[in-house]
N, CA, C and O atoms as a Maestro MAE file, in Angstrom:
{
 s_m_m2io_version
 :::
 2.0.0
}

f_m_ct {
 s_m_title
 :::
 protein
 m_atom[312] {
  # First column is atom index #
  i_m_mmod_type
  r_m_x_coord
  r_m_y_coord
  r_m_z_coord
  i_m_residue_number
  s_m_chain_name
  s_m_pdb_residue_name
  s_m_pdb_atom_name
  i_m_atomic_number
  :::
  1 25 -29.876 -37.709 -51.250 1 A "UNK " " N  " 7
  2 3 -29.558 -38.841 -50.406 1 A "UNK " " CA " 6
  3 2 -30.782 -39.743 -50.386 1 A "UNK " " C  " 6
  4 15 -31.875 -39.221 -50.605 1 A "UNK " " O  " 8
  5 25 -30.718 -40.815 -50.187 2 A "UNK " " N  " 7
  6 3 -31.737 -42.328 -50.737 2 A "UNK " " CA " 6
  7 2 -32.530 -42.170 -49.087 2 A "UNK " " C  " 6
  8 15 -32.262 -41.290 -48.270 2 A "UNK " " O  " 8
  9 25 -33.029 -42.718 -49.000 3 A "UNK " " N  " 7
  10 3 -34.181 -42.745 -48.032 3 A "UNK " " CA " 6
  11 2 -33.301 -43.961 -46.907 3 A "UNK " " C  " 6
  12 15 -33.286 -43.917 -45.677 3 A "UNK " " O  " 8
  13 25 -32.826 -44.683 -47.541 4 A "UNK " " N  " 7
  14 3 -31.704 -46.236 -47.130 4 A "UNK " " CA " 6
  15 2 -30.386 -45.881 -46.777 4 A "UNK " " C  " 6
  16 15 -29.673 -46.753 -46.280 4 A "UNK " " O  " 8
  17 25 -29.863 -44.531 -46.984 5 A "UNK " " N  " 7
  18 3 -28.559 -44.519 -46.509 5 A "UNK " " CA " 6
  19 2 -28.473 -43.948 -44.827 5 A "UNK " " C  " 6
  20 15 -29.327 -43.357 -44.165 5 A "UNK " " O  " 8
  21 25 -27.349 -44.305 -44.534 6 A "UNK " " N  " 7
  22 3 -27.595 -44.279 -42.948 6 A "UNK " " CA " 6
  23 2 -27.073 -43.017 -42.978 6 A "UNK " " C  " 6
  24 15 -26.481 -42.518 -43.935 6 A "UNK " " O  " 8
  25 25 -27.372 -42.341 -41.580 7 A "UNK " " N  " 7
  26 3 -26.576 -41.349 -41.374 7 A "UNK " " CA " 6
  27 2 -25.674 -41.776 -40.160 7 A "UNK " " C  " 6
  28 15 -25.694 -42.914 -39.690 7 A "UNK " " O  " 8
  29 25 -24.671 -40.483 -39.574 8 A "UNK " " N  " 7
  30 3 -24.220 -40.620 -38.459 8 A "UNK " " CA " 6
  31 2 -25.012 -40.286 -36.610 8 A "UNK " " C  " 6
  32 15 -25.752 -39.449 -36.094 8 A "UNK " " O  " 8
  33 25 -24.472 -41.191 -36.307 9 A "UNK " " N  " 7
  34 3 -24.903 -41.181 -34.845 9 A "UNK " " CA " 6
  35 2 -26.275 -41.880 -34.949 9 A "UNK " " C  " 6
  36 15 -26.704 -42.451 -33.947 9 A "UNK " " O  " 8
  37 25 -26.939 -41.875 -36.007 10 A "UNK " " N  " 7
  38 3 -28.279 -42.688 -35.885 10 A "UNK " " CA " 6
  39 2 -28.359 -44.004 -35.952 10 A "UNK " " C  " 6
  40 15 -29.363 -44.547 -36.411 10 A "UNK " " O  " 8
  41 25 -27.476 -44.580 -35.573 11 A "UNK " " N  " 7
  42 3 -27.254 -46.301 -35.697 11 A "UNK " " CA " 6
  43 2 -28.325 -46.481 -34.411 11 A "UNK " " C  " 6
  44 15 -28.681 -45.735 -33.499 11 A "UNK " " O  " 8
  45 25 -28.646 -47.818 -34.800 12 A "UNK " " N  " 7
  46 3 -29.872 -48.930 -34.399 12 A "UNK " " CA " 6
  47 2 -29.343 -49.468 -33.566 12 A "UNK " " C  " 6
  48 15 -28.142 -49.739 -33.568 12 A "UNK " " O  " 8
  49 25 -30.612 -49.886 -32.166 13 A "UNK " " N  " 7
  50 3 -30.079 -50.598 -31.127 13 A "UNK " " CA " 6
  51 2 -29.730 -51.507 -31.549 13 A "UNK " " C  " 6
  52 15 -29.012 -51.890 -30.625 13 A "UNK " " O  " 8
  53 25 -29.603 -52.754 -32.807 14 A "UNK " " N  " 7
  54 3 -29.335 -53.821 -33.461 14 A "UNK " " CA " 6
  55 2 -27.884 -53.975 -34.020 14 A "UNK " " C  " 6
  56 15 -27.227 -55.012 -34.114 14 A "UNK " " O  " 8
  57 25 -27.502 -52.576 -34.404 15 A "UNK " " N  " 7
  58 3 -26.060 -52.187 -34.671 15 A "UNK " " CA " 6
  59 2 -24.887 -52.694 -34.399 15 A "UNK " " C  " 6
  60 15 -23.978 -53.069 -35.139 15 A "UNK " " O  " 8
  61 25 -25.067 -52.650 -32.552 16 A "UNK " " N  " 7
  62 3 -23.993 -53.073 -31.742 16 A "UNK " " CA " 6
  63 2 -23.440 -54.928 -31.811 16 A "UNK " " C  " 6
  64 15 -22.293 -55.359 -31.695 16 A "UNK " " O  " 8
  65 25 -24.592 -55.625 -32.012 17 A "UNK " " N  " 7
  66 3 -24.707 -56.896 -32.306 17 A "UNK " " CA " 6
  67 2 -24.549 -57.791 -33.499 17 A "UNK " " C  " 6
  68 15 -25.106 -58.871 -33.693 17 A "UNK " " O  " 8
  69 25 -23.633 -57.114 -34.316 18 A "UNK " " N  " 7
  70 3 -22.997 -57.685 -35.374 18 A "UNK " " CA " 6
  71 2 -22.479 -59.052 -35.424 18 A "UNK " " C  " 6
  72 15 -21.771 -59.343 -34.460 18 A "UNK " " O  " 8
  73 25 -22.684 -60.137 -36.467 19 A "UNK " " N  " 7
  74 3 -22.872 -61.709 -36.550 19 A "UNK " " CA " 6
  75 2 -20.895 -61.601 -36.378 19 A "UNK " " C  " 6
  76 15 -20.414 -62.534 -35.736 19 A "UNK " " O  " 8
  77 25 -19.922 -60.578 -36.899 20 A "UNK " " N  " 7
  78 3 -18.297 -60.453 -36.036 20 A "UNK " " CA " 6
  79 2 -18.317 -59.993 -34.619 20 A "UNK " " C  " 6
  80 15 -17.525 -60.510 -33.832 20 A "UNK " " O  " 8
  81 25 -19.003 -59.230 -34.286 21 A "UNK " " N  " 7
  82 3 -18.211 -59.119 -32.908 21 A "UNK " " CA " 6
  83 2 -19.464 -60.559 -31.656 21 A "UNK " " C  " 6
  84 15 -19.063 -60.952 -30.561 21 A "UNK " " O  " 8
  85 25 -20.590 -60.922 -32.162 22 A "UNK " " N  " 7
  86 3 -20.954 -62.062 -31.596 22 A "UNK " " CA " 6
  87 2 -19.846 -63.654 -31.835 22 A "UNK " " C  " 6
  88 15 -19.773 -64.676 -31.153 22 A "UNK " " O  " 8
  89 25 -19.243 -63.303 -32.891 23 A "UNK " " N  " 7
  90 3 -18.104 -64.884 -32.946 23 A "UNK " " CA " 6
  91 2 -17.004 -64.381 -32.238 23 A "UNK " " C  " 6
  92 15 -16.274 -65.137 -31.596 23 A "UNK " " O  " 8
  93 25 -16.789 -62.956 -32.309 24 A "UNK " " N  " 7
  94 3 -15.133 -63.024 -31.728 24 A "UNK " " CA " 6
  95 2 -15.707 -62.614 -29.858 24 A "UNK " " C  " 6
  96 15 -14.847 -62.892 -29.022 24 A "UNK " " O  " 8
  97 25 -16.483 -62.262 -29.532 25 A "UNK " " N  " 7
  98 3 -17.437 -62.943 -28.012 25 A "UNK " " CA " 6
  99 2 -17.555 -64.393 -27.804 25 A "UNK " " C  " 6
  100 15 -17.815 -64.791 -26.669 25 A "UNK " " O  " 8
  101 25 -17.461 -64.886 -28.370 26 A "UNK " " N  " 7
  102 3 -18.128 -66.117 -28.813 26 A "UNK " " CA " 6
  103 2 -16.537 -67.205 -28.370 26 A "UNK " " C  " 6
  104 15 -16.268 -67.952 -27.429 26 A "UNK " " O  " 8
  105 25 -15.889 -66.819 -29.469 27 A "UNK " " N  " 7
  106 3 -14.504 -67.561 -29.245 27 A "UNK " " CA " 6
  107 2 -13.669 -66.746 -27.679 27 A "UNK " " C  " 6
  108 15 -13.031 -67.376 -26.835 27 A "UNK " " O  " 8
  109 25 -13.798 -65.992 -27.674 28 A "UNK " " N  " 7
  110 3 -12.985 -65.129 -25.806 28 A "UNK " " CA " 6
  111 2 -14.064 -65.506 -25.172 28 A "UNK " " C  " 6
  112 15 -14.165 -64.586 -24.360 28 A "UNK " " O  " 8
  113 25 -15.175 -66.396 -24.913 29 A "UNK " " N  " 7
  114 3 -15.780 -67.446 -23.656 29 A "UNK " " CA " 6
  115 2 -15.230 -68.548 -23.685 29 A "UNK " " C  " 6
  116 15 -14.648 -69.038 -22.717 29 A "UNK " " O  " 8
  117 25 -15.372 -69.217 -25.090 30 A "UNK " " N  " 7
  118 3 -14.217 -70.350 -24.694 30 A "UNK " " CA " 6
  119 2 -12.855 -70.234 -24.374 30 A "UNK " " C  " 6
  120 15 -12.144 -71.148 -23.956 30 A "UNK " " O  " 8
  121 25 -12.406 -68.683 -24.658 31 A "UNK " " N  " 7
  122 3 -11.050 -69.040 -24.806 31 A "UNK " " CA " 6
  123 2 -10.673 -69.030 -23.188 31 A "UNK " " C  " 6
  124 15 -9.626 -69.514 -22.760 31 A "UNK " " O  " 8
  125 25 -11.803 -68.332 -22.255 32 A "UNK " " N  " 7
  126 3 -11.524 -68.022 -20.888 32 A "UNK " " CA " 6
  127 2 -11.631 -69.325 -20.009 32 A "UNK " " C  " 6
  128 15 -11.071 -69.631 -18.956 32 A "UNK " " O  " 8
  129 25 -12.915 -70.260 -21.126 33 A "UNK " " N  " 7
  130 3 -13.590 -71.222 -20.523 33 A "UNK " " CA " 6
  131 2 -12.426 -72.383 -20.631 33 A "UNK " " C  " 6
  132 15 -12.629 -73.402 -19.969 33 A "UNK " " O  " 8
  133 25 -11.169 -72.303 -21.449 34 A "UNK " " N  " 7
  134 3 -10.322 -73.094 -21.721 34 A "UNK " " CA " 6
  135 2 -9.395 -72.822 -20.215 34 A "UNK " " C  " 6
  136 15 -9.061 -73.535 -19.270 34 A "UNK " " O  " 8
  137 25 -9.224 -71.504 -20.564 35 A "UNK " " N  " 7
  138 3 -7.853 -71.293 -19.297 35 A "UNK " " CA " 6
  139 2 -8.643 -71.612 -18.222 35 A "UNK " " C  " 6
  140 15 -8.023 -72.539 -17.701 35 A "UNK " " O  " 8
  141 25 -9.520 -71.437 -17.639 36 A "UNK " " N  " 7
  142 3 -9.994 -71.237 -16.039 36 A "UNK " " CA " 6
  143 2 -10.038 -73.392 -15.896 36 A "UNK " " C  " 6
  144 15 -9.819 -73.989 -14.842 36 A "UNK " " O  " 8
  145 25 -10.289 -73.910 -16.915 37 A "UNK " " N  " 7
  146 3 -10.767 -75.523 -16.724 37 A "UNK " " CA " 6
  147 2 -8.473 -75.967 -16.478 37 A "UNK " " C  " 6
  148 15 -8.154 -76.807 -15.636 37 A "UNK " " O  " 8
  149 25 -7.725 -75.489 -17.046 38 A "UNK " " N  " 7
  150 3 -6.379 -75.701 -16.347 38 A "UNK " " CA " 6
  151 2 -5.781 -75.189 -15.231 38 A "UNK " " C  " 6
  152 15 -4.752 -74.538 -15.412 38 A "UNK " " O  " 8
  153 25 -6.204 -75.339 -14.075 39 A "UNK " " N  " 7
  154 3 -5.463 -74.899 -12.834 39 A "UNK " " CA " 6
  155 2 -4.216 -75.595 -12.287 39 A "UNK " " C  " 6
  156 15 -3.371 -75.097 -11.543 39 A "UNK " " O  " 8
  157 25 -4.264 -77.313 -12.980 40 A "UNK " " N  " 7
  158 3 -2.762 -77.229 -12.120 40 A "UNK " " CA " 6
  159 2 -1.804 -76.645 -12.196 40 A "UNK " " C  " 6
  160 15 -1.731 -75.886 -13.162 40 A "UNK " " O  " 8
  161 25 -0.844 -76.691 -11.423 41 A "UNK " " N  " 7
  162 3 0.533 -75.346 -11.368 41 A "UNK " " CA " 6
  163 2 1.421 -76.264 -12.677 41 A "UNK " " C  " 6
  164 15 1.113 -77.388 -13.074 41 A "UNK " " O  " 8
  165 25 2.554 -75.429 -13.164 42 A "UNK " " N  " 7
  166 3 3.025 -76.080 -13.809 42 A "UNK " " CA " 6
  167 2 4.857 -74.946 -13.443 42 A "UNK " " C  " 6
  168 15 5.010 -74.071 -12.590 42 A "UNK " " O  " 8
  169 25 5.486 -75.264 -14.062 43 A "UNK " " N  " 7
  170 3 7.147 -74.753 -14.201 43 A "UNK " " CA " 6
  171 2 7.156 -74.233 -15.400 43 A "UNK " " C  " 6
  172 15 6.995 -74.908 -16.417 43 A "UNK " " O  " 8
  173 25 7.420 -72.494 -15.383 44 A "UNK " " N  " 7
  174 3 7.533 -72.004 -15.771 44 A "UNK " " CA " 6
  175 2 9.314 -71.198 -16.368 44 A "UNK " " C  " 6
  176 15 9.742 -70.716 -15.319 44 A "UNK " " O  " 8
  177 25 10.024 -71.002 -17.120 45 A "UNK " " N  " 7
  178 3 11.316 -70.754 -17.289 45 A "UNK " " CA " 6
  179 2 11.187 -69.439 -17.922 45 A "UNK " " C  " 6
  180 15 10.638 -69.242 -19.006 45 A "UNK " " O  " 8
  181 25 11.984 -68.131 -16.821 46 A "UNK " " N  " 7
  182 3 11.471 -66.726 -17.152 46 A "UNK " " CA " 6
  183 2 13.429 -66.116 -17.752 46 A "UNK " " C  " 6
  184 15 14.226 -65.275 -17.335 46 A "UNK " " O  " 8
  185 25 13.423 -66.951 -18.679 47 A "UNK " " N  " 7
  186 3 15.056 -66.096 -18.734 47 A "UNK " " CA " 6
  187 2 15.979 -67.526 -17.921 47 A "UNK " " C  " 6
  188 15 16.371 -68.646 -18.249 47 A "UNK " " O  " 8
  189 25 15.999 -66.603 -16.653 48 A "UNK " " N  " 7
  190 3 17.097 -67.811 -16.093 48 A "UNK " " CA " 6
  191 2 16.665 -68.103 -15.107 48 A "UNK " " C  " 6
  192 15 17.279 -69.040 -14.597 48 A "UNK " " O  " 8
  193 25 15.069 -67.388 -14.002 49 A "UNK " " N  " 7
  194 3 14.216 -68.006 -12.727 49 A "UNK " " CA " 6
  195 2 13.064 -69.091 -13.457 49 A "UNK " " C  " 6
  196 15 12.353 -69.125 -14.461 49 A "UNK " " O  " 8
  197 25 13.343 -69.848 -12.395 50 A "UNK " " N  " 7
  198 3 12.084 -70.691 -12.711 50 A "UNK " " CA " 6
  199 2 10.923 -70.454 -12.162 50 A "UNK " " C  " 6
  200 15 11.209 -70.254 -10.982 50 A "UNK " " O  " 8
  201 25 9.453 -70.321 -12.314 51 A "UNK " " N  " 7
  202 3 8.978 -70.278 -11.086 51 A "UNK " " CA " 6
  203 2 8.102 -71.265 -12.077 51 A "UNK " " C  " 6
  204 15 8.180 -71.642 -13.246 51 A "UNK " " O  " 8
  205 25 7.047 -71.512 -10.721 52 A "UNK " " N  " 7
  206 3 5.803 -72.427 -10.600 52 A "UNK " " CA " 6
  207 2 4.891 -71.418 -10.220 52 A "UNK " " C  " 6
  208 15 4.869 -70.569 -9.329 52 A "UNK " " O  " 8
  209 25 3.777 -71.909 -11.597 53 A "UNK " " N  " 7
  210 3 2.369 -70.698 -11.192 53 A "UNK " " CA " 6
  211 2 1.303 -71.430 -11.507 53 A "UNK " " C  " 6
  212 15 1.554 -72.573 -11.888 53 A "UNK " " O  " 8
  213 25 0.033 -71.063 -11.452 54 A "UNK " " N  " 7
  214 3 -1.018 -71.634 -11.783 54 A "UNK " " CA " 6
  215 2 -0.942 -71.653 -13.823 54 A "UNK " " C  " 6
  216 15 -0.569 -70.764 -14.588 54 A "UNK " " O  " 8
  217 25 -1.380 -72.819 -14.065 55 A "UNK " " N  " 7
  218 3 -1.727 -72.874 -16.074 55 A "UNK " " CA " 6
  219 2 -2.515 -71.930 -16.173 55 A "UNK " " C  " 6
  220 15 -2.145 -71.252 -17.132 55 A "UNK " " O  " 8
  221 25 -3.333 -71.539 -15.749 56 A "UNK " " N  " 7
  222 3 -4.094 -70.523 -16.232 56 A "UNK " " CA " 6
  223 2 -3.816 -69.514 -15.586 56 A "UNK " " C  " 6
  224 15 -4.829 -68.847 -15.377 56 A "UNK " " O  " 8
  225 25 -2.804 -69.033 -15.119 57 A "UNK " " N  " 7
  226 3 -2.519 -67.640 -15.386 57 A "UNK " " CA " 6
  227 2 -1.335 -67.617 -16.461 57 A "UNK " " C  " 6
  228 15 -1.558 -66.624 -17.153 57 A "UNK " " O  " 8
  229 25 -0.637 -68.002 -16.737 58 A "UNK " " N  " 7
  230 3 0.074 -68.565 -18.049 58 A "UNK " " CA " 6
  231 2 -0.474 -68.203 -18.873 58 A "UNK " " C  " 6
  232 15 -0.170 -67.117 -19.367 58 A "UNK " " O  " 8
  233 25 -1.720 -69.108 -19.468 59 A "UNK " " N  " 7
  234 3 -1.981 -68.782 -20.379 59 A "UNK " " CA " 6
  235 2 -3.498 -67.620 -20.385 59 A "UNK " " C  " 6
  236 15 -4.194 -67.467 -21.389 59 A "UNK " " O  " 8
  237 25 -3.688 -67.099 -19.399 60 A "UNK " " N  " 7
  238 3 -3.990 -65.637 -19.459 60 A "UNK " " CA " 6
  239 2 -3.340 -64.694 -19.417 60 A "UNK " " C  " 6
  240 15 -4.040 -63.682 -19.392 60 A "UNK " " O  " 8
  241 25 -2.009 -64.449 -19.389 61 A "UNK " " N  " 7
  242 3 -0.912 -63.391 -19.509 61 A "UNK " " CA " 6
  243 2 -0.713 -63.279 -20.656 61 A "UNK " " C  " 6
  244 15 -0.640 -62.187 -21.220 61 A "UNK " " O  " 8
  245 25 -0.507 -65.087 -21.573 62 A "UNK " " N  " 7
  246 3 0.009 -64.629 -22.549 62 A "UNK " " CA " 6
  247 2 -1.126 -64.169 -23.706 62 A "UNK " " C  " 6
  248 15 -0.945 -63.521 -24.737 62 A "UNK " " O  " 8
  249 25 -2.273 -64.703 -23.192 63 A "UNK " " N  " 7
  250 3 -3.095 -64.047 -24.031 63 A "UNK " " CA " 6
  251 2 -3.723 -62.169 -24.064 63 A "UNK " " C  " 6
  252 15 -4.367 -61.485 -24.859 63 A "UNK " " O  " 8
  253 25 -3.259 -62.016 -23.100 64 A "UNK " " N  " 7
  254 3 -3.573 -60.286 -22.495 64 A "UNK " " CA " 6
  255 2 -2.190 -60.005 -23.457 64 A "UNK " " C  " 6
  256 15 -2.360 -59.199 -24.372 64 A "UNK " " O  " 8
  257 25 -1.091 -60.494 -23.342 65 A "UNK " " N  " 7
  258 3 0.073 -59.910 -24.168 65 A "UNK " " CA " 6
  259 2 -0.103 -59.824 -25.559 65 A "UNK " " C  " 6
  260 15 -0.034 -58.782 -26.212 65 A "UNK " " O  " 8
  261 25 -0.373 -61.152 -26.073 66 A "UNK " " N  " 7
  262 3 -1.354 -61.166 -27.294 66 A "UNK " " CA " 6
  263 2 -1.454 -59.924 -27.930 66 A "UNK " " C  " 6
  264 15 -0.770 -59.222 -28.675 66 A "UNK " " O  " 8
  265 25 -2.784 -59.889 -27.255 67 A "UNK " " N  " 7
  266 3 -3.815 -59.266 -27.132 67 A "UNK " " CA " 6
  267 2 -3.676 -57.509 -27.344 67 A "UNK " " C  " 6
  268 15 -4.227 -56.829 -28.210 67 A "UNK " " O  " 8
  269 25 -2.957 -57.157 -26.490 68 A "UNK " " N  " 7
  270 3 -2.211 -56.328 -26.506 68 A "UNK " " CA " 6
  271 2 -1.172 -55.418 -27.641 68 A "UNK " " C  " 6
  272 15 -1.124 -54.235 -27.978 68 A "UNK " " O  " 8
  273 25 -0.242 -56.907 -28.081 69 A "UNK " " N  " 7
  274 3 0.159 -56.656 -29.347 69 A "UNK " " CA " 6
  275 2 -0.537 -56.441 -30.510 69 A "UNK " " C  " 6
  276 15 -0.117 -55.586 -31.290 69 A "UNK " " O  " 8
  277 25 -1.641 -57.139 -30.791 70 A "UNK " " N  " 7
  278 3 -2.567 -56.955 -31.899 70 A "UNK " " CA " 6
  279 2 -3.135 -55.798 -31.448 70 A "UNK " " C  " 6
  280 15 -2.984 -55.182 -32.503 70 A "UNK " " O  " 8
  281 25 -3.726 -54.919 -30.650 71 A "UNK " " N  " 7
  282 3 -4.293 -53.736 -30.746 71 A "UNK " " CA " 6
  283 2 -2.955 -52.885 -30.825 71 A "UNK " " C  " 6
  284 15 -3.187 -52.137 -31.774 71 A "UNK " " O  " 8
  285 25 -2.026 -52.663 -30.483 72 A "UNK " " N  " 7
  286 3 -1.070 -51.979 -30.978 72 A "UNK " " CA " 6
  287 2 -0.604 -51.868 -32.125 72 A "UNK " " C  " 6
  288 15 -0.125 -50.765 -32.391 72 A "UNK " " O  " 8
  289 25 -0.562 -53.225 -33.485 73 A "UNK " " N  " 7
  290 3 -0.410 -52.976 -34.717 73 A "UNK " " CA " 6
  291 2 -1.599 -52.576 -35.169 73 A "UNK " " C  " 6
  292 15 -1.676 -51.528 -35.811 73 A "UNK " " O  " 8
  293 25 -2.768 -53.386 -34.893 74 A "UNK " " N  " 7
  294 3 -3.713 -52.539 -35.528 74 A "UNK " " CA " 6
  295 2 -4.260 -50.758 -35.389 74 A "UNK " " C  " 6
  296 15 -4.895 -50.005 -36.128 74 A "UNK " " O  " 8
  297 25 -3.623 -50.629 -34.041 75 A "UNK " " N  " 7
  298 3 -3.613 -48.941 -34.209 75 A "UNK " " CA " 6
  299 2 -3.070 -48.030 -35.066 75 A "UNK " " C  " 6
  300 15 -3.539 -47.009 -35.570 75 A "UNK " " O  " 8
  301 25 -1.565 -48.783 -35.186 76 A "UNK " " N  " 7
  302 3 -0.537 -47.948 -35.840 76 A "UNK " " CA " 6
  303 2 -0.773 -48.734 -37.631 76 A "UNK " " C  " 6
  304 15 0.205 -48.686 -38.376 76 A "UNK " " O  " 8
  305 25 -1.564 -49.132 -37.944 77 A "UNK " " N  " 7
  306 3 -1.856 -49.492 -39.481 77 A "UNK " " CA " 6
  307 2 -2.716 -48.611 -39.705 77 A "UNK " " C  " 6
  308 15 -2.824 -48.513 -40.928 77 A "UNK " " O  " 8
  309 25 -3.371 -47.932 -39.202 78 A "UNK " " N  " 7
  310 3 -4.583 -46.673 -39.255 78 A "UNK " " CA " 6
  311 2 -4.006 -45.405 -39.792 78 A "UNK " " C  " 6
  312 15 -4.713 -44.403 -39.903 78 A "UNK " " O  " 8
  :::
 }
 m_bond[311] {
  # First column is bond index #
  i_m_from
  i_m_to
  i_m_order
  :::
  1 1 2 1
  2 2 3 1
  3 3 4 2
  4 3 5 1
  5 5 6 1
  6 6 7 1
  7 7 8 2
  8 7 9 1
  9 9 10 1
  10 10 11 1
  11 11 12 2
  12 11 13 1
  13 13 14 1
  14 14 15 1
  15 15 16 2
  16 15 17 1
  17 17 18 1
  18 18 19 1
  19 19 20 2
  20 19 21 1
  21 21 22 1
  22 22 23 1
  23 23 24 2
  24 23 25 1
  25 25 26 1
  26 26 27 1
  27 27 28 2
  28 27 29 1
  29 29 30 1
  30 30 31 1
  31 31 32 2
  32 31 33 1
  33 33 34 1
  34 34 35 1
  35 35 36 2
  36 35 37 1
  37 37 38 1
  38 38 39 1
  39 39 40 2
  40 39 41 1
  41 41 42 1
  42 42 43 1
  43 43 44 2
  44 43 45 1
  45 45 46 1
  46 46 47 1
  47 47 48 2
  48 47 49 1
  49 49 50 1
  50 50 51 1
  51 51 52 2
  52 51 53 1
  53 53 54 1
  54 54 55 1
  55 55 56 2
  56 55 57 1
  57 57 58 1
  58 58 59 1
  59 59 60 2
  60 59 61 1
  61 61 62 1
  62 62 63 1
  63 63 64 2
  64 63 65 1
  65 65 66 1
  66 66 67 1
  67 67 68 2
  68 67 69 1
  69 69 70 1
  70 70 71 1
  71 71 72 2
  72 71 73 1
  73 73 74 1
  74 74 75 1
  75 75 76 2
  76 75 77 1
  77 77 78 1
  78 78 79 1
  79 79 80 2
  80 79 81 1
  81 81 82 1
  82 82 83 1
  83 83 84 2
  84 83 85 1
  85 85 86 1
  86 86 87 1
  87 87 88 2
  88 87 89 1
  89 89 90 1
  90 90 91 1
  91 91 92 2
  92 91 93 1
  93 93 94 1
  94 94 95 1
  95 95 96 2
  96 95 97 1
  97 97 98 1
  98 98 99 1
  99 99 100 2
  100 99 101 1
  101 101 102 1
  102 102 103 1
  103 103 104 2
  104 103 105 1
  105 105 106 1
  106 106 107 1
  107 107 108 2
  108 107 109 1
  109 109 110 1
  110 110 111 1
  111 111 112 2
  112 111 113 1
  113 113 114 1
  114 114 115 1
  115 115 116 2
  116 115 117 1
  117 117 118 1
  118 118 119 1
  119 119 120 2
  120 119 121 1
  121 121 122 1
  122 122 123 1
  123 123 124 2
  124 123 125 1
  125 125 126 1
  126 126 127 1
  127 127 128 2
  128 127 129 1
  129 129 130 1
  130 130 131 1
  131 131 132 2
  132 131 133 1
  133 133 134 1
  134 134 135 1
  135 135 136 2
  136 135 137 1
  137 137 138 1
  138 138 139 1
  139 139 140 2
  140 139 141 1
  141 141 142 1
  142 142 143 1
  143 143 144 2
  144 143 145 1
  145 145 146 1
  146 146 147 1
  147 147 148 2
  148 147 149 1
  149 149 150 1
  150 150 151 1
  151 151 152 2
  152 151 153 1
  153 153 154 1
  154 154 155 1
  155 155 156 2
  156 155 157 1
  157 157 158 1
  158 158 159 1
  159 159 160 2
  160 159 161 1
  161 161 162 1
  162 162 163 1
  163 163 164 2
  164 163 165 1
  165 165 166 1
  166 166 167 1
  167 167 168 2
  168 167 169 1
  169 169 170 1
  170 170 171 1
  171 171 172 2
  172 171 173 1
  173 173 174 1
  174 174 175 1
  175 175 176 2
  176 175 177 1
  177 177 178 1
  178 178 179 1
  179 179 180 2
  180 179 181 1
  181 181 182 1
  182 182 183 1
  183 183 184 2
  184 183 185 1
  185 185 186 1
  186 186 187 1
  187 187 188 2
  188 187 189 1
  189 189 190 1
  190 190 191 1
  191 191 192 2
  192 191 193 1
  193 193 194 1
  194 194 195 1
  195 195 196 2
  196 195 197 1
  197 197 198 1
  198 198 199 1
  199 199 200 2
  200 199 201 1
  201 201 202 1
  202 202 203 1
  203 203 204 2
  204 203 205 1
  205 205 206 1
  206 206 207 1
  207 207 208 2
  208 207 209 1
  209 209 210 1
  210 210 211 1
  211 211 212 2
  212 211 213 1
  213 213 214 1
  214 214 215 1
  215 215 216 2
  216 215 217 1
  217 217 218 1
  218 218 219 1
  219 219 220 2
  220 219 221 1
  221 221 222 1
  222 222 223 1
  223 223 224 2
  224 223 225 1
  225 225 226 1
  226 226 227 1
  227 227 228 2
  228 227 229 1
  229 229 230 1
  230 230 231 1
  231 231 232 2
  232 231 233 1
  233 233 234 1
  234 234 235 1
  235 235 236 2
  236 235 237 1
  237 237 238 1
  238 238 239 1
  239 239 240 2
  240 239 241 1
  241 241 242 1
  242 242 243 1
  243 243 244 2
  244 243 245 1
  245 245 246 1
  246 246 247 1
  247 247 248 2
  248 247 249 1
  249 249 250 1
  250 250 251 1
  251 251 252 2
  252 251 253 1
  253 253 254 1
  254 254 255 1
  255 255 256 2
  256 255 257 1
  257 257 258 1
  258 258 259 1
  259 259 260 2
  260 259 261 1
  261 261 262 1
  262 262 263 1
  263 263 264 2
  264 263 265 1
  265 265 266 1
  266 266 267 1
  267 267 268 2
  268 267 269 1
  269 269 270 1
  270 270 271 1
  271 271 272 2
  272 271 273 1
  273 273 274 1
  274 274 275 1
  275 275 276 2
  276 275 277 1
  277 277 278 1
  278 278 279 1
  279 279 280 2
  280 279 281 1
  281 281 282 1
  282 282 283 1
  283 283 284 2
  284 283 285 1
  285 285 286 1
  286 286 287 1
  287 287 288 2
  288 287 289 1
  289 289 290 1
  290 290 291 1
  291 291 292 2
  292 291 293 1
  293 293 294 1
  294 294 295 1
  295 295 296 2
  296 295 297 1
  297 297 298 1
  298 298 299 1
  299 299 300 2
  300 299 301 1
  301 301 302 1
  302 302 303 1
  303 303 304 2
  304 303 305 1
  305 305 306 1
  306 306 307 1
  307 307 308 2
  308 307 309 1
  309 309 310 1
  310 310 311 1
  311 311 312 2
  :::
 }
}
C-alpha cells in the first residue's frame, strides 16, 4: 500500500468540507433565504379545500416533500 492511499476512519478534519457539499449548503441558504423574504399569504387549492397560508410555508413544504422524495430514490438506487 502507497504511503498516499487513505485508509478508513482516518479521514481529515478538511474531509467534511468538500467544494459539493459547500455549494449544495450554499444553494439551501438561499433557497431558505428565498422562502422566508415571501410571507404574504396567498390561496392555496388542496383537492377541493381552499385554504390561505403563509408563501413560505408553501414553498417550504414543498421543498421538504422534494426533498424527501429525492432521498428516497436515492436510497433505493443503492
Amino acid at each position: 500500500m502507497s504511503p498516499n492511499a487513505s485508509t478508513s476512519g482516518g479521514g481529515k478534519k478538511g474531509d467534511f468540507l468538500t467544494p459539493g457539499r459547500l455549494t449544495v449548503a450554499g444553494i439551501g441558504i438561499l433557497g431558505l433565504i428565498f422562502i422566508f423574504e415571501n410571507t404574504r399569504n396567498t390561496k392555496i387549492r388542496l383537492l377541493i379545500p381552499e385554504v390561505t397560508i403563509p408563501l413560505w410555508m408553501a414553498l417550504l413544504s414543498t421543498g421538504v416533500i422534494g426533498a424527501l422524495c429525492g432521498a428516497y430514490f436515492v436510497r433505493r438506487r443503492k
